[in-house]
N, C-alpha and C positions, 0 to 999 in steps of 0.2 A: 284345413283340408277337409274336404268335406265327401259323400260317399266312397267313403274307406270304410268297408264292414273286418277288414283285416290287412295284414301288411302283405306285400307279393312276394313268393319263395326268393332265396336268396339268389343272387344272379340275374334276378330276372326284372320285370320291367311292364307297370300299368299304368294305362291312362286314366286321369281323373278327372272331374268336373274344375272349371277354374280355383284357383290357390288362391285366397284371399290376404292381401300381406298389410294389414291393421295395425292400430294403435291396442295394444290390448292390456291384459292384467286387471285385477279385479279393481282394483282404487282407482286405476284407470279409466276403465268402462265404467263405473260409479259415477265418475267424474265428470266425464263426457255428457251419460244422458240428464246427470242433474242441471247441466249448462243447457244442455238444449227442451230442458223444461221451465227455464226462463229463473233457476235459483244459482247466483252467484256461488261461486266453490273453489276452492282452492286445493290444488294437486301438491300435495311435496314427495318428494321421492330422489332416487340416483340414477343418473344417466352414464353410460360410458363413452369411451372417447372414439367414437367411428360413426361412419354413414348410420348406423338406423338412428343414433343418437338424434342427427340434422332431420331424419322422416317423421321421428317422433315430434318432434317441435311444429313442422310445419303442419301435421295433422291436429296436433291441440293446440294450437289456434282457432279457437272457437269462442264466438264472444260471449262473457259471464264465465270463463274459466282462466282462469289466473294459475299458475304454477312457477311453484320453488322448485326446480330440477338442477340439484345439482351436479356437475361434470370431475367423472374422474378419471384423468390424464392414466393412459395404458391399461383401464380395462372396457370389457368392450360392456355392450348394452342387454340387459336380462333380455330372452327373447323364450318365448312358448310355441311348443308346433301342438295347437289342437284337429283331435282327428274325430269329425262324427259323422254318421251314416243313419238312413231310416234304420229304426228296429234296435240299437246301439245306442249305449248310452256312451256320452264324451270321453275321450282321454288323452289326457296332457304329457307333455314330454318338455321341460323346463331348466332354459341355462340362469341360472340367477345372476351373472356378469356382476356388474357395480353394484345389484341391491343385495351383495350377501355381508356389503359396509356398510349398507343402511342402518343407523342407531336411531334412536330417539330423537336427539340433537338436531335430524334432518329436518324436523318439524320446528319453524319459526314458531316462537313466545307471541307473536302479533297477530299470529293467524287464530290462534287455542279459542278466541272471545266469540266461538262462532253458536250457530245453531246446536249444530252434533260437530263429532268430530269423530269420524270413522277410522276405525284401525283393521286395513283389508290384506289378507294372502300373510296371515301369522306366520304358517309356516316358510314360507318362502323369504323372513327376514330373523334371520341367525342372531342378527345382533341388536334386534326387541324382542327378543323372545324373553319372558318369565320378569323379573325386578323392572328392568327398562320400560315393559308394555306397563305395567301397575303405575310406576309412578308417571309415564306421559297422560295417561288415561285417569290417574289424580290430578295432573296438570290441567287437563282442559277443564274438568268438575273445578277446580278451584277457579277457572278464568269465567265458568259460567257457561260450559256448553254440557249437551247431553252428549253422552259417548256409546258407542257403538261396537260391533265388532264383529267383521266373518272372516273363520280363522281360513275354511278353506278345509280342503284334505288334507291329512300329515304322510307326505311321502313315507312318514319313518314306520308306517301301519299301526300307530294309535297304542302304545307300548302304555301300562300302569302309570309312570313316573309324566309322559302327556299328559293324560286323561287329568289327572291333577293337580297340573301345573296350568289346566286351562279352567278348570272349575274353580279354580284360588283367582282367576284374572276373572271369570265372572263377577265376584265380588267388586270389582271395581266399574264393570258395565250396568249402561242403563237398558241397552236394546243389542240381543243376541240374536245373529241372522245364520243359522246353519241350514245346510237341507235334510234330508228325512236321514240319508245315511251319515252325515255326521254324526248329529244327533243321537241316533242311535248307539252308536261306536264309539261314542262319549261313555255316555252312560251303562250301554250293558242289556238295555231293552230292546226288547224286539218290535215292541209297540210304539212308533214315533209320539203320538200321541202321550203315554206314559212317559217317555223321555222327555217329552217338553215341560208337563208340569212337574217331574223333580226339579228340574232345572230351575225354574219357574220358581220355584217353592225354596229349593237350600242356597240359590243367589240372590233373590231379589229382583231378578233381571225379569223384564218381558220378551220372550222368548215368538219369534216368528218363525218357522220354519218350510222352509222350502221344499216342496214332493212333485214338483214338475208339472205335468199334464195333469195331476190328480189338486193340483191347486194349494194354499197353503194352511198351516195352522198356527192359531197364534191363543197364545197362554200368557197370562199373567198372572201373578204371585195371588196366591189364595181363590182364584177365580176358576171356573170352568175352564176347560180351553175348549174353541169354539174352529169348525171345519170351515175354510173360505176357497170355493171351486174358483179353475181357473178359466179365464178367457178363451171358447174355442176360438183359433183361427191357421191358417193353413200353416206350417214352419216353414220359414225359409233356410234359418240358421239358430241353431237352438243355442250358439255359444255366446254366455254373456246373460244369457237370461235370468240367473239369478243375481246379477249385477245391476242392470236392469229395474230387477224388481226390488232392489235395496236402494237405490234410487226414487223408484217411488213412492218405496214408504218413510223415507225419510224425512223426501220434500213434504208432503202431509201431512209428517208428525208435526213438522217446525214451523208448520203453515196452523198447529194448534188442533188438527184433526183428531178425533178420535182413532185409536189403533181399529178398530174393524173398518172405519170407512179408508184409514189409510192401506190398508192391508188391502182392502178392494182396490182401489186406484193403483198399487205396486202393481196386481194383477194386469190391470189394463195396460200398463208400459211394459211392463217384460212382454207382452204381446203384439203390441205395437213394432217393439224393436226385432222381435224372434220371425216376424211375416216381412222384414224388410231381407233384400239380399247382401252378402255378404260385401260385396264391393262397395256399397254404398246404403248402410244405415240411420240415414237422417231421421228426422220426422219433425211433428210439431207439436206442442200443447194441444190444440185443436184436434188432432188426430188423435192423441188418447181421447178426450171427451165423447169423439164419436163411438169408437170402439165399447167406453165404458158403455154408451147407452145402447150400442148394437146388441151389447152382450146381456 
């Protein structure tokens, strides 16, 4: 939903700009623009047993995306109601249906031999959280991929026994993708920048972080961290963007790029997909290339 800068007094009743009713969730939209950047990928996840289940299907269907979804008889399907408006930043309101069964185990042994193997919306899956995420995310490292991971906001508001239940699962990531107020609320800084290279420095991780219109920052272990501005261009729908752009840093890394030219190109996709409207976010490899060099 989109120009909603607040909700309408009780009782009452506002009109709004069309409702866009998507494929969403972050592994999700990950998923999506990695397929429509021409990089095969693989979704696993849980589906429930009703209609959006059948909309979810027919939407990812998209060629170069392949998906494990598996169907669980009597519950129904996770669904998110995102609400942004100019001047406001996103916020989510999320039923987790079948993904609060998601374990580990959802993830096919066949699939681990990949590129990366991204672990998205931590908090929104109960039963990978803490032992489960460490050893699937040892799983793919032993099969041969690089692993990943954006946990997302923790509904629970980032309580001590988080914070370091998520900094012990660093240790097992190769590439952490939070945005500037995770990050922050991890660690305790006020300075996104300071946050990322503790991070950087007591995991081992290279840390990318996400700060919207102000572009991103990306730190690696012993190194500077260095500031990467982002793509002007007009918003159309700013939900998904940093989905988006974990998408195209991904494709980049596993295409062998360095992280700053990847971390540029992320930029260029989250902007490519942020200027499309919500009913209809296609685009093409080609379209970022032009952007990148517009920009």
């Amino acid at each position: 939903m989109s120009g909603v800068a607040d909700l309408p007094e009780p009782g009452t009743e506002r009109i709004v700009p069309p409702i866009a009713l998507r494929t969403g969730g972050s592994a999700a939209n990950t998923a999506i623009t990695l397929a429509r950047l021409g990089r095969s990928t693989v979704l696993a996840g849980l589906l429930g047993d009703d209609d959006t289940a059948h909309l979810l299907r027919r939407q990812l269907d998209i060629p170069g995306l392949h998906t494990r979804l598996a169907r669980m008889p009597g519950r129904h399907t996770g669904v998110t109601v995102a609400v942004e408006s100019p001047g406001r930043d996103r916020a989510f309101l999320s039923s987790l249906g079948a993904m609060a069964d998601l374990d580990a185990d959802a993830v096919p042994e066949d699939v681990l031999p990949a590129a990366f193997v991204l672990l998205s919306g931590y908090f929104l899956l109960p039963g990978v959280q803490g032992a489960p995420a460490r050893t699937l995310l040892d799983r793919a490292r032993a099969a041969g991929a690089r692993t990943a991971l954006d946990t997302g906001w923790d509904p629970g508001g980032w309580p001590p026994e988080t914070r370091a239940d998520v900094l012990a699962l660093l240790r097992h990531v190769d590439v952490f993708l939070p945005n500037d107020d995770e990050i922050r609320t991890l660690t305790g800084h006020s300075s996104a920048e300071a946050a990322a290279r503790e991070v950087a420095d007591t995991t081992g991780a290279v840390v990318v972080v996400k700060c919207g219109a102000r572009g991103a920052l990306l730190a690696r272990p012993g190194q500077p961290v260095t500031a990467h501005a982002a793509v002007n261009v007009q918003v159309r729908d700013s939900t998904g963007a940093g989905d988006a752009f974990n998408a195209g840093l991904l494709h980049r890394l596993a295409d062998g790029a360095e992280p700053e030219a990847a971390v540029e190109y992320a930029s260029s996709v989250a902007a490519t997909v942020i200027s499309k409207p919500s009913h209809d976010r296609r685009f093409t490899p080609d379209e970022v290339l032009q952007g990148a060099t517009a920009s």
